[in-house]
Each structure stands twice: as structure tokens, then as C-alpha cells.
C-alpha positions in Angstrom: 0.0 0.0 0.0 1.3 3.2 -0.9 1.4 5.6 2.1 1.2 9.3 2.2 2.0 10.0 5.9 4.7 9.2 7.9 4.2 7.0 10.5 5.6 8.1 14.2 6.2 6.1 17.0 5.6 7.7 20.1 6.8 5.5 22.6 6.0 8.4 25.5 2.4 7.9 24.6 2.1 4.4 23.2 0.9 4.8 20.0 1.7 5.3 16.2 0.3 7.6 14.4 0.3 10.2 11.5 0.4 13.9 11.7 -3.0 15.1 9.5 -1.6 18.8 10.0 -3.5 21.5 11.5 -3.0 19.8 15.1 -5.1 17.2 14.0 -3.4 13.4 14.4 -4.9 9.3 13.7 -3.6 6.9 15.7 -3.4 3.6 16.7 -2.9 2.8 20.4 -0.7 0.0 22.4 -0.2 -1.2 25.7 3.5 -3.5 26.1 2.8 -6.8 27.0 5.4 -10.1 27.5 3.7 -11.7 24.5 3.8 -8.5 22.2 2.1 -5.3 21.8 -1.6 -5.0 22.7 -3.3 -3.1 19.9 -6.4 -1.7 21.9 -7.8 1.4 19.6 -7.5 2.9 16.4 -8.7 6.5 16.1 -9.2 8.5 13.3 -10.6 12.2 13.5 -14.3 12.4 12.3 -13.0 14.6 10.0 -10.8 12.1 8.2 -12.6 9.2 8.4 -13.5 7.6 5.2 -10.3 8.3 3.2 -8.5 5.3 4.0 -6.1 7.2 6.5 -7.0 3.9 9.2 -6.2 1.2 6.7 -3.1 2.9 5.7 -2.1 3.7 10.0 -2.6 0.3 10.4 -0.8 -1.8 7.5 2.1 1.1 8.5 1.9 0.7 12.3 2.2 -3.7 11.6 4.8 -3.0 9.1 6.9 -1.3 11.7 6.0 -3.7 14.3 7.1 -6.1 12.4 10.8 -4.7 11.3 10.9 -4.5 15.3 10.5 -8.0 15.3 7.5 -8.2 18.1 4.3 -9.9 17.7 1.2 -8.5 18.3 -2.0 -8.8 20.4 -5.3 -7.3 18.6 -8.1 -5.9 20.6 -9.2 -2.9 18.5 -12.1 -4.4 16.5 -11.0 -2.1 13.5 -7.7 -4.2 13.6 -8.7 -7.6 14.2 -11.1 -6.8 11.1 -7.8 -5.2 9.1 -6.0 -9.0 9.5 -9.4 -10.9 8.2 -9.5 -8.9 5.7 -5.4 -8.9 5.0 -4.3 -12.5 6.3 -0.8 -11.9 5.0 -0.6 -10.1 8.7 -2.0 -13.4 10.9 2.0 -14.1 11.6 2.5 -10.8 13.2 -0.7 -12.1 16.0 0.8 -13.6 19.1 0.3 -17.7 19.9 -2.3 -16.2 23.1 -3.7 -14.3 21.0 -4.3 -16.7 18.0 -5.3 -19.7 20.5 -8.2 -17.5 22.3 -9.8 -16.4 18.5 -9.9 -19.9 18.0 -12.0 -20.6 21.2 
């Protein structure tokens, strides 16, 4: 996917996320966890929503997450939708993770 934002990480806040401009930011959430990183929301200003800014965060925010080597652990309902839809992502999901979407 072709991006036209740069991704951040910032670590202080736990999140990645783009700059909009104008003050205005989308982001995706995390919480550190032994297993991974806990994805928990994805937030997008009303504003921006329906121009593909949240597909794009996210395939950018698992890209990076990958290329730091650490698995992750979906609870934002926007993400665990994003790997249904893109199963090329389903290694990046953590063994707990995987077992209890299985239950």
C-alpha cells in the first residue's frame, strides 16, 4: 500500500500515528505486553474518516512492528477486522492471541 503519511512512534504515549496537519493526528494505540504489543484502539478524526487514513495507520503501524521484530496482540475491533481482511498479517498475532480467536 502506498502511504502518504509518515508513520511516528511515540513511545512516550504508546501509539503510532500520523500527523494530519493542523493539530489534527490518527492513531493507533498499544499497551506493552510479554507476548507483544496490545493493539487496543484505532482513532481517526471524524473529519478524516473515510479516506483510508486507518487502513493505511494500520498496514504502517504492523509494518513497523514487524521490522521491530515483536508480535502483536489485537483488541481494537477495526484491527482484528484489518488481518481478516489482509491475512498476509496473521503471523505478526501472538500464539495467546491466535489460541483464544480460536475458542
Amino acid at each position: 500500500m502506498k502511504t502518504s503519511h509518515t508513520l511516528i512512534h511515540n513511545a512516550a504515549e504508546g501509539r503510532y500515528e500520523f500527523d494530519l496537519g493542523g493539530g489534527a493526528r490518527a492513531y493507533i494505540e498499544y499497551e506493552e505486553h510479554p507476548e507483544g504489543l496490545v493493539l487496543t484502539h484505532t482513532i481517526v478524526p471524524p473529519q478524516f474518516e473515510g479516506q483510508g487514513i486507518a487502513a493505511e495507520l494500520t498496514a504502517a503501524t504492523l509494518d513497523a512492528i514487524r521490522a521491530r521484530g515483536l508480535r502483536i496482540i489485537p483488541q481494537c475491533s477495526y484491527i482484528v477486522r484489518y488481518i481478516e481482511r489482509h491475512p498476509e498479517w496473521q503471523t505478526l498475532v501472538a500464539e495467546a492471541a491466535a489460541g483464544a480467536e480460536r475458542q
